[in-house]
TIMI-2910 file (N, C-alpha, C, CB; in pm, 1 decimal, decimal comma, always signed):
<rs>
+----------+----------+----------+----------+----------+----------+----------+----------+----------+----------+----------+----------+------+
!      n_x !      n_y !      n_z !     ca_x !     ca_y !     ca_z !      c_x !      c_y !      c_z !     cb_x !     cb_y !     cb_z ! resn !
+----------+----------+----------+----------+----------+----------+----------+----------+----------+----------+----------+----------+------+
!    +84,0 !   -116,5 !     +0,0 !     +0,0 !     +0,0 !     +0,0 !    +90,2 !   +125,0 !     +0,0 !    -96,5 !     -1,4 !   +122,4 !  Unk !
!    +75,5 !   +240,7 !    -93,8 !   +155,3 !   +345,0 !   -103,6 !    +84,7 !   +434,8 !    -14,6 !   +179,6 !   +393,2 !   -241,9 !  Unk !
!   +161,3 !   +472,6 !   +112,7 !   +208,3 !   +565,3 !   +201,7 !   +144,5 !   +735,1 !   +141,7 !   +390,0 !   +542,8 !   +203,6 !  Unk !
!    +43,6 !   +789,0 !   +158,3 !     +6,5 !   +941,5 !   +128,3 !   +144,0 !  +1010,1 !   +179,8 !   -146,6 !  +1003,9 !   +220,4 !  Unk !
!   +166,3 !  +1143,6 !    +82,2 !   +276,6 !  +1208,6 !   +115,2 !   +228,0 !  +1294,5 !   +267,1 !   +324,6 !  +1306,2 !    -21,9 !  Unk !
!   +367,9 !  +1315,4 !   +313,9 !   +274,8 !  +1428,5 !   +433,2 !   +344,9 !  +1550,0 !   +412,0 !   +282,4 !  +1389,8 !   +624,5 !  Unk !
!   +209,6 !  +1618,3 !   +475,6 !   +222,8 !  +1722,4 !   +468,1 !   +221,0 !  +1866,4 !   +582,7 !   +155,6 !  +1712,4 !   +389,8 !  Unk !
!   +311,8 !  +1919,0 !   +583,5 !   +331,2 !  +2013,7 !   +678,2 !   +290,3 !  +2137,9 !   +674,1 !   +435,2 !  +2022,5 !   +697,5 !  Unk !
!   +312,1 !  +2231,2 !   +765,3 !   +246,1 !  +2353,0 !   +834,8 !   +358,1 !  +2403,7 !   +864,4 !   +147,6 !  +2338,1 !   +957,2 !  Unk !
!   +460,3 !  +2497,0 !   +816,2 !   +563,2 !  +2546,4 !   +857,6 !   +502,0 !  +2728,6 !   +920,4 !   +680,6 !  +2528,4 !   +720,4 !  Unk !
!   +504,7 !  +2734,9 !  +1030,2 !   +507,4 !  +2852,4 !  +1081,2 !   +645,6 !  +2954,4 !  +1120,2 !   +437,8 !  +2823,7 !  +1182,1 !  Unk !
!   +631,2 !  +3076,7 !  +1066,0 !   +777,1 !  +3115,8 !  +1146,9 !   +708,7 !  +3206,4 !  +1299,2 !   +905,0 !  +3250,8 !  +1018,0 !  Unk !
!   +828,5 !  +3153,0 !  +1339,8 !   +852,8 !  +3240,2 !  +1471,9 !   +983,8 !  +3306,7 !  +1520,2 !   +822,5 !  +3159,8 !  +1578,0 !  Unk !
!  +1023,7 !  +3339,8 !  +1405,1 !  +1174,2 !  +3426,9 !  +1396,7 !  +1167,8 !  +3543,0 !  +1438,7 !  +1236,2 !  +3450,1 !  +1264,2 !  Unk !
!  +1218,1 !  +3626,2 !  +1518,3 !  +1269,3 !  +3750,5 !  +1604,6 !  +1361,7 !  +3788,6 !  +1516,3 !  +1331,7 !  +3727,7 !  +1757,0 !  Unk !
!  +1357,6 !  +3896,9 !  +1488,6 !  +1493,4 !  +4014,0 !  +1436,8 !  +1494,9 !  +4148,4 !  +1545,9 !  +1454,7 !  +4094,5 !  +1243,1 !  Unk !
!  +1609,8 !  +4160,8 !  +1512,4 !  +1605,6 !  +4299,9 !  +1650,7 !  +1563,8 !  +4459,8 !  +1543,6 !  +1841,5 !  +4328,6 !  +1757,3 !  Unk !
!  +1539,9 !  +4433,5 !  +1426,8 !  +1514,1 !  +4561,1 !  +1372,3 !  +1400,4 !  +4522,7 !  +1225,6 !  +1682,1 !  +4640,3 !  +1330,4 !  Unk !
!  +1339,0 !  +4578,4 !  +1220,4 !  +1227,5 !  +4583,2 !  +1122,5 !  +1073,2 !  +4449,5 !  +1119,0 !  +1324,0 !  +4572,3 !   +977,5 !  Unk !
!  +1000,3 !  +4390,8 !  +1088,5 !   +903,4 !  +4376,2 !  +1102,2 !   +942,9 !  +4262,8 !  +1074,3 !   +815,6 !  +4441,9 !  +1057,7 !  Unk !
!   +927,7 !  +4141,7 !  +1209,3 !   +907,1 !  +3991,3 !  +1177,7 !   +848,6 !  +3906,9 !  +1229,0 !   +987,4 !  +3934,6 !  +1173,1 !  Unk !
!   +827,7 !  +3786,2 !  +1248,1 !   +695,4 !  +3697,6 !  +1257,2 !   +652,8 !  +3696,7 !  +1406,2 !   +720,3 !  +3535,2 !  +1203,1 !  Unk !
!   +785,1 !  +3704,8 !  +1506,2 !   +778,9 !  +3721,4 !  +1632,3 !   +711,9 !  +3802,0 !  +1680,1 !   +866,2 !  +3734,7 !  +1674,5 !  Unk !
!   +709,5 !  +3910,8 !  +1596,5 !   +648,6 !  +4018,3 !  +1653,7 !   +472,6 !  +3997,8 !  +1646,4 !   +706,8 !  +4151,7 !  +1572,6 !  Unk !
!   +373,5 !  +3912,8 !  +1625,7 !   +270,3 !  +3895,7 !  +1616,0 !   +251,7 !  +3777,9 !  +1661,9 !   +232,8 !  +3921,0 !  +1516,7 !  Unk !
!   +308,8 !  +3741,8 !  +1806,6 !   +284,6 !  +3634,4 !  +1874,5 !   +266,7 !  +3507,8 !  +1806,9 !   +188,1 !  +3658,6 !  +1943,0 !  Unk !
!   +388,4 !  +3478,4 !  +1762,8 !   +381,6 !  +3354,5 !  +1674,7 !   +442,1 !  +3229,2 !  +1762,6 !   +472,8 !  +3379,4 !  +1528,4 !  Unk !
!   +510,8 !  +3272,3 !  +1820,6 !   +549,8 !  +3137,9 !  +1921,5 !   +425,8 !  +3107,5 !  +2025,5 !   +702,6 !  +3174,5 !  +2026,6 !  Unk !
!   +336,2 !  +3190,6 !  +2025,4 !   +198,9 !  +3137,2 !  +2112,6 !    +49,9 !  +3070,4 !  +2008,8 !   +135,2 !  +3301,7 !  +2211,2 !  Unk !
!    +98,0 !  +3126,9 !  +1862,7 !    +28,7 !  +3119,0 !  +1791,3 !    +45,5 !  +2968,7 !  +1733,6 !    +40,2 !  +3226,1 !  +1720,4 !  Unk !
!   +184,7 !  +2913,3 !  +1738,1 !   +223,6 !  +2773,1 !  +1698,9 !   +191,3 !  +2666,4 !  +1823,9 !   +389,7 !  +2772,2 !  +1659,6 !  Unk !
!   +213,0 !  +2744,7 !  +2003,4 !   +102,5 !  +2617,1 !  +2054,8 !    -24,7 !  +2623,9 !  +1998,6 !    +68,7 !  +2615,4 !  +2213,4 !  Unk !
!    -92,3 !  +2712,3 !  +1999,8 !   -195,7 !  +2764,7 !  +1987,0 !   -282,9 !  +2588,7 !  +1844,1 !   -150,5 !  +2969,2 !  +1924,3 !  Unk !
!   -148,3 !  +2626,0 !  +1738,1 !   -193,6 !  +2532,5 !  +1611,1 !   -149,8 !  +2391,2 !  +1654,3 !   -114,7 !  +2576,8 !  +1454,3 !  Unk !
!     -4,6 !  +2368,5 !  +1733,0 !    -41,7 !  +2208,4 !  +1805,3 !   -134,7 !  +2177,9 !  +1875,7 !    +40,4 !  +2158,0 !  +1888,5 !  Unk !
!   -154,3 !  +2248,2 !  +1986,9 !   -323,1 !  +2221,3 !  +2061,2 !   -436,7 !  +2160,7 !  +1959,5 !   -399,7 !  +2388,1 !  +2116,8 !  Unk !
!   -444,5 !  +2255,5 !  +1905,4 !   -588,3 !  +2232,4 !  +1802,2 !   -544,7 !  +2139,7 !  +1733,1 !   -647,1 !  +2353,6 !  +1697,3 !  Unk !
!   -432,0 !  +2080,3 !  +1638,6 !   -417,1 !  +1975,5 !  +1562,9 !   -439,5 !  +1868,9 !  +1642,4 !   -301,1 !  +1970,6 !  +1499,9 !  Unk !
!   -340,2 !  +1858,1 !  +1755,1 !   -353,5 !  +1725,6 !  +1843,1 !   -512,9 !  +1695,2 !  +1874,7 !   -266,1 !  +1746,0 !  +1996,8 !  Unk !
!   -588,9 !  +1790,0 !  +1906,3 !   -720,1 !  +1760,5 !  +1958,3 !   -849,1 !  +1710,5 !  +1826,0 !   -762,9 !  +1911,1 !  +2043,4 !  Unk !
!   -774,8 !  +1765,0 !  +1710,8 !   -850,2 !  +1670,2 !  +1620,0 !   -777,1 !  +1612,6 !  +1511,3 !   -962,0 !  +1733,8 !  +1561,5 !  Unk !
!   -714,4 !  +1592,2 !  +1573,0 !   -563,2 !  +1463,3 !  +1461,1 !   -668,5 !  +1335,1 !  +1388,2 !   -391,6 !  +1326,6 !  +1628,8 !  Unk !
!   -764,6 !  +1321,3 !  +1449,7 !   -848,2 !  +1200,3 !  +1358,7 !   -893,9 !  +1273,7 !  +1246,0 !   -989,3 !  +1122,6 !  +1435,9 !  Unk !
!   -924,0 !  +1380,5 !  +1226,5 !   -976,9 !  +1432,5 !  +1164,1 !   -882,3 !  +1488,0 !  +1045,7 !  -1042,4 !  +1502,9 !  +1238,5 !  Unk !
!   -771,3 !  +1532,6 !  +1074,1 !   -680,6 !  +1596,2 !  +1019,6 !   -601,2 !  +1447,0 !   +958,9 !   -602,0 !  +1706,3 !  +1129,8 !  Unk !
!   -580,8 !  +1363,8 !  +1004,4 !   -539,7 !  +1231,4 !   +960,3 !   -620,3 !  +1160,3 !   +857,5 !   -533,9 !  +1149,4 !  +1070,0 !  Unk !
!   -733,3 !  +1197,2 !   +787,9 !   -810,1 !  +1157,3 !   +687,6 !   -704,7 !  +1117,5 !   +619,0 !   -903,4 !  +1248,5 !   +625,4 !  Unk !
!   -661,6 !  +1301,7 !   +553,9 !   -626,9 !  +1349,7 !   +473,0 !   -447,6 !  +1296,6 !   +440,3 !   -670,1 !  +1483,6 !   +505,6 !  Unk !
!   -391,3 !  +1213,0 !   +515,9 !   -248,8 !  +1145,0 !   +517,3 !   -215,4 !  +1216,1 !   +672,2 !   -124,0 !  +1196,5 !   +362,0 !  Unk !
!    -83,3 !  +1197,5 !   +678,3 !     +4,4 !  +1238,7 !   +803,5 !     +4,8 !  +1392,5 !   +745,6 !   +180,2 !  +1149,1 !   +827,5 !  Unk !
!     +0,3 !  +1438,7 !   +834,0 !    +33,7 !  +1625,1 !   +902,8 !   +115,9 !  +1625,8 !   +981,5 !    -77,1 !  +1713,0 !   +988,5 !  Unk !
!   +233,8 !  +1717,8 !   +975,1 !   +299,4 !  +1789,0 !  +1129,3 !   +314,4 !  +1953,8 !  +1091,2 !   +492,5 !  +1712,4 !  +1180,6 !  Unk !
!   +312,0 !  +2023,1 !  +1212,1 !   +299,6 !  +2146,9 !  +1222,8 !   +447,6 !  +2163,0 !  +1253,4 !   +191,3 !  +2197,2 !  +1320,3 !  Unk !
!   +535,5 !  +2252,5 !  +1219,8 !   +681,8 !  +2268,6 !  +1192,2 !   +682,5 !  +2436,0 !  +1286,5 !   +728,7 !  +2267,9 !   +982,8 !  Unk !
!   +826,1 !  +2443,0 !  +1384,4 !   +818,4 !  +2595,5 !  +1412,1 !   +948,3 !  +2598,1 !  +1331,3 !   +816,0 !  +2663,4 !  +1587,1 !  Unk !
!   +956,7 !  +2678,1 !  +1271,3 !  +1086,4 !  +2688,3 !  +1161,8 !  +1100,7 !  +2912,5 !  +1222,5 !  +1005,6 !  +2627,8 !   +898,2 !  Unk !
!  +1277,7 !  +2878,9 !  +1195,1 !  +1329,0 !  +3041,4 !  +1152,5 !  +1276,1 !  +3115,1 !  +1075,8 !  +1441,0 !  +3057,9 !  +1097,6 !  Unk !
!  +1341,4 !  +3202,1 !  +1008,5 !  +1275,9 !  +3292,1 !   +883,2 !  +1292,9 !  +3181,7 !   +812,9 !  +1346,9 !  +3442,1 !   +816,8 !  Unk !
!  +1179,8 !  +3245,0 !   +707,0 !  +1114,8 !  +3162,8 !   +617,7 !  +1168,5 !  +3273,6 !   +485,7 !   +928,0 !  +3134,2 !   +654,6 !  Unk !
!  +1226,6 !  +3375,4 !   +472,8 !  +1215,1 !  +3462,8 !   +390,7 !  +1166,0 !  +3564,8 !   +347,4 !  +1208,4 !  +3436,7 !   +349,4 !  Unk !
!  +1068,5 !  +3577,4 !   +410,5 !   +907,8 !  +3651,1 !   +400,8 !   +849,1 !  +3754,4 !   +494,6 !   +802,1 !  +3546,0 !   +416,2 !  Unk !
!   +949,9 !  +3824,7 !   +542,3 !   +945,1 !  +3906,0 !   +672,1 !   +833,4 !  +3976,8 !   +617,3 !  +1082,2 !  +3999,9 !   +724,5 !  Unk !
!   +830,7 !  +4048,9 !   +537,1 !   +717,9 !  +4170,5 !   +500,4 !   +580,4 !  +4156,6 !   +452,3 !   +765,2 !  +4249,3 !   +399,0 !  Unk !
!   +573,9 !  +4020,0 !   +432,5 !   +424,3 !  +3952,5 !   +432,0 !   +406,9 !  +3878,5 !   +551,7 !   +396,0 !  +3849,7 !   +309,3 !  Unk !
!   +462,8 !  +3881,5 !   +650,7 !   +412,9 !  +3802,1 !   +755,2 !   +297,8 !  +3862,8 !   +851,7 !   +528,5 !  +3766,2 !   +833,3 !  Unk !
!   +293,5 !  +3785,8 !   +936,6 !   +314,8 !  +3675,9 !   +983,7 !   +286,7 !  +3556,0 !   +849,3 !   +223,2 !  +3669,4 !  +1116,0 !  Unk !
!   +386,9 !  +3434,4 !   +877,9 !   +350,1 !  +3364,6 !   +779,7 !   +347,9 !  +3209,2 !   +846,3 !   +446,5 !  +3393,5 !   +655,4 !  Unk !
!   +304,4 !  +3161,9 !   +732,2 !   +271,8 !  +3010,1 !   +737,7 !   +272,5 !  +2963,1 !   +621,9 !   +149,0 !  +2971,3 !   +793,9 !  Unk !
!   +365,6 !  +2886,7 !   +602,5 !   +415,0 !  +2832,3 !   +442,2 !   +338,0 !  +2662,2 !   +460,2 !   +649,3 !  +2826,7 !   +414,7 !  Unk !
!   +220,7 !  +2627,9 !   +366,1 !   +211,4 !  +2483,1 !   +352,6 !   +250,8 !  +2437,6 !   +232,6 !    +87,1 !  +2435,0 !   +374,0 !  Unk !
!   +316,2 !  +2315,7 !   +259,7 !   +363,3 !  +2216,9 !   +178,3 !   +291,7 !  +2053,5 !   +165,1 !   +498,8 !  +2211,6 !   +225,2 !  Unk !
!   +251,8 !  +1996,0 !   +108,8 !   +349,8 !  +1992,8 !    +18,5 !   +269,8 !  +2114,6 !   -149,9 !   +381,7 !  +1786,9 !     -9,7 !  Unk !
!   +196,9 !  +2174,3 !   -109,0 !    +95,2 !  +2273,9 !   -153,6 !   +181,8 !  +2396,7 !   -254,0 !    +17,1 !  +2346,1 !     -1,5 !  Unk !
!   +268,7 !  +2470,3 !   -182,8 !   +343,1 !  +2578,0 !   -174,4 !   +276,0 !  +2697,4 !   -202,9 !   +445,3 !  +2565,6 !   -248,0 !  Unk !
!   +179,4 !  +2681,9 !    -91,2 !   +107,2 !  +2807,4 !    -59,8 !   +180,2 !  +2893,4 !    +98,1 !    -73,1 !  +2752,4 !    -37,8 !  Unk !
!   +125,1 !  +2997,3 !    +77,8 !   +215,7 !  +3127,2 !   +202,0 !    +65,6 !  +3186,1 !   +232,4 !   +368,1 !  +3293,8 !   +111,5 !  Unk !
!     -3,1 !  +3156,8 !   +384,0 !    -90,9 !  +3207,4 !   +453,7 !    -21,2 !  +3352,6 !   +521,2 !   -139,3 !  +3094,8 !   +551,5 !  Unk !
!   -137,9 !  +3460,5 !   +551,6 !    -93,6 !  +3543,9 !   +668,3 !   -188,2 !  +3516,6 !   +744,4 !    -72,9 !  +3690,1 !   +654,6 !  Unk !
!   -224,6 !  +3580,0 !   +870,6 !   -330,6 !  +3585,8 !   +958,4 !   -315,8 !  +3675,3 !  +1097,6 !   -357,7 !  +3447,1 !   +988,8 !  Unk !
!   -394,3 !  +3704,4 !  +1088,1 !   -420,3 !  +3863,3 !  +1190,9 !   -488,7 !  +3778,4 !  +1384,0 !   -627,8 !  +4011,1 !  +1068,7 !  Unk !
!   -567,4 !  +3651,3 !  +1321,9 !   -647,5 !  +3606,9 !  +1464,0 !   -617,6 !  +3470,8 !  +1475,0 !   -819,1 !  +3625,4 !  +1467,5 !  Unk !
!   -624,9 !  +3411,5 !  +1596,1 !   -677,8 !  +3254,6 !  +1614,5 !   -798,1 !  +3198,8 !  +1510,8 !   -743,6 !  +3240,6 !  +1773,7 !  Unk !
!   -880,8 !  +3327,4 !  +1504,2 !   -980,2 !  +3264,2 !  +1424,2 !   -943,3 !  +3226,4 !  +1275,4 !  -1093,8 !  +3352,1 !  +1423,8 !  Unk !
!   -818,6 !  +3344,9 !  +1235,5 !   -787,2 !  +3288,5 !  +1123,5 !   -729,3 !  +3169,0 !  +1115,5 !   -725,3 !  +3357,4 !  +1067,1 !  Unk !
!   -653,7 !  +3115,4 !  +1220,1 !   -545,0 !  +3002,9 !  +1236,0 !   -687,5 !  +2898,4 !  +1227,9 !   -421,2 !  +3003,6 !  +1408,9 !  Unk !
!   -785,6 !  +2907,9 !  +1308,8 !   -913,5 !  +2766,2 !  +1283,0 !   -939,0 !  +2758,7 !  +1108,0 !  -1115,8 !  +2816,4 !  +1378,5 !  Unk !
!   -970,4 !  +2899,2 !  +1084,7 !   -994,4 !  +2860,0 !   +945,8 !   -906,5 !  +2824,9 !   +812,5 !  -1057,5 !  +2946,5 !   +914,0 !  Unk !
!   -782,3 !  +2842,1 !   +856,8 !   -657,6 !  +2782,7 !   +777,2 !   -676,3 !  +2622,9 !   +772,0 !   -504,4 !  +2822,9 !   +857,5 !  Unk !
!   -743,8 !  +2589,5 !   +912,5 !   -647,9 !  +2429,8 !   +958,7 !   -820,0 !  +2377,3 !   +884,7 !   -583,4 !  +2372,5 !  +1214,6 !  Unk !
!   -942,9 !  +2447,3 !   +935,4 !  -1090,7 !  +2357,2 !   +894,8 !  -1095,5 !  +2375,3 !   +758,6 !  -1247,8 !  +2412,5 !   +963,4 !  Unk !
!  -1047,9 !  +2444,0 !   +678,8 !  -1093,3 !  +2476,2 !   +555,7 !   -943,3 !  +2387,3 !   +455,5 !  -1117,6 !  +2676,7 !   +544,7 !  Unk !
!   -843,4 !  +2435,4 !   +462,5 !   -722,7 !  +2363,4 !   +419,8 !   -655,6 !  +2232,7 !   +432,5 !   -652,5 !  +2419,0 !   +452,5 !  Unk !
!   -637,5 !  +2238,4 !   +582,5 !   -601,3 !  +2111,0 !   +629,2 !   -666,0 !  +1990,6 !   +642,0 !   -568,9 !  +2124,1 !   +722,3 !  Unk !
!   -809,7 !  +2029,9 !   +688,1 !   -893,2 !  +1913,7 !   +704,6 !   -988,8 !  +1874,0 !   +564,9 !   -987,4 !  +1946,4 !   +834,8 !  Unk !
!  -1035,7 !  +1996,3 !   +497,1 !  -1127,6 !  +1993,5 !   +382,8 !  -1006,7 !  +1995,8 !   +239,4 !  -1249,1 !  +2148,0 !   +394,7 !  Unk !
!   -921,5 !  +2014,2 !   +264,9 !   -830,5 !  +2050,6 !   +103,9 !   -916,3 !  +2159,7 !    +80,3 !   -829,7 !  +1919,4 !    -50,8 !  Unk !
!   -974,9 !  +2275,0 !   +110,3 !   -990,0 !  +2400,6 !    +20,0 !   -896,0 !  +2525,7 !    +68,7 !  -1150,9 !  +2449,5 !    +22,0 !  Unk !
!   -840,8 !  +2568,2 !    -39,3 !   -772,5 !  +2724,7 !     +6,8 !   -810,0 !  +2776,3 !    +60,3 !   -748,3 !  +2817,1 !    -50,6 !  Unk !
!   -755,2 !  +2888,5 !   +143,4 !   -847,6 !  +2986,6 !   +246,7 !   -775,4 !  +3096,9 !   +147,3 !   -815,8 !  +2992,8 !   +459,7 !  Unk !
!   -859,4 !  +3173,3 !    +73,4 !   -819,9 !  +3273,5 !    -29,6 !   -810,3 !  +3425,7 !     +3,0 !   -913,0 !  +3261,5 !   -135,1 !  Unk !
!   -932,9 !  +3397,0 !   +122,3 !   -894,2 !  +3534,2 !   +174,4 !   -776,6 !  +3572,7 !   +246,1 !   -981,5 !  +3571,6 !   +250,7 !  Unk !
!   -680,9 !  +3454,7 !   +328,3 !   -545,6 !  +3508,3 !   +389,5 !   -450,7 !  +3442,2 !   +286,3 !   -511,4 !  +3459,3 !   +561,8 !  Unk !
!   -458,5 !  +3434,3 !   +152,2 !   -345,8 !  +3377,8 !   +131,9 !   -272,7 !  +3459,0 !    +49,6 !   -358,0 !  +3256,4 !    +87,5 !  Unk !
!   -153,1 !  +3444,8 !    +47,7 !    -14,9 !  +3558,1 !     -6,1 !    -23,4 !  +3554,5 !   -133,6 !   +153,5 !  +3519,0 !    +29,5 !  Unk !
!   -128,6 !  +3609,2 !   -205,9 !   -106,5 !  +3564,1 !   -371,7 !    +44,0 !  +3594,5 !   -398,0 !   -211,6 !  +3664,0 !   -495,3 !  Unk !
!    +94,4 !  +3712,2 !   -342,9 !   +203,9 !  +3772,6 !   -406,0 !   +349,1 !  +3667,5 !   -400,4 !   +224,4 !  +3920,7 !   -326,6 !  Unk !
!   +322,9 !  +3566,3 !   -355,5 !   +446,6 !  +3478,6 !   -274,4 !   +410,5 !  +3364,1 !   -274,5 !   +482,3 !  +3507,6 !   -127,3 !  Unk !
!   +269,4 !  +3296,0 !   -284,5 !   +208,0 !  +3122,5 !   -361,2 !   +216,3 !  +3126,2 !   -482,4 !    +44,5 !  +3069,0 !   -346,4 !  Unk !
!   +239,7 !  +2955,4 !   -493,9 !   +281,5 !  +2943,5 !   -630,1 !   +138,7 !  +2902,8 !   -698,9 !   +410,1 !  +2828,6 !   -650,4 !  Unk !
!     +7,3 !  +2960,7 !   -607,3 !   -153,5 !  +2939,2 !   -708,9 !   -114,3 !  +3022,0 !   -794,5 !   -326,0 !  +2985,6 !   -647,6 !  Unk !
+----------+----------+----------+----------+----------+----------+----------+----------+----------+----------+----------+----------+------+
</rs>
């Protein structure tokens, strides 16, 4: 039986000491924030193959952030709330549909 690819959730939570980066919009609370919620419905999110949620450095992308790069997709989310982070994970992760309203046209490869 062939193995579904998996697929990840790379969030940054990189700090710079000068100009605008992911840290600065509570992203290291924002990444428990997305393990909590994955772990609590991993059956659900497991339909779809294996998932892991990644805290990664800069990602590149300081000036569109906050960001969230999914793969194996190569789409670049922003998001302003928790509520956006539910509707990234119910609409994307669990359903396969884009969330179009936070996503980085300028920086996905849609």
């Amino acid at each position: 039986m062939k193995q579904k690819q998996c697929r990840h959730m790379f969030i940054c939570v990189n700090k710079k000491t000068e100009k605008k980066c992911c840290a600065a919009f509570d992203a290291e609370n924002v990444f428990e924030y997305i393990k909590q919620y994955v772990a609590s419905n991993r059956e659900k999110i497991n339909q779809n193959g294996r998932f892991k949620v990644v805290k990664t450095s800069c990602l590149g992308q300081c000036a569109a952030g906050p960001n969230i790069y999914m793969t194996p997709d190569n789409l670049w989310y922003t998001f302003s709330s928790l509520e956006d982070i539910d509707e990234i994970i119910e609409s994307h992760v669990i359903r396969g549909m884009v969330v179009d309203r936070l996503l980085n046209k300028e920086i996905s490869d849609e």
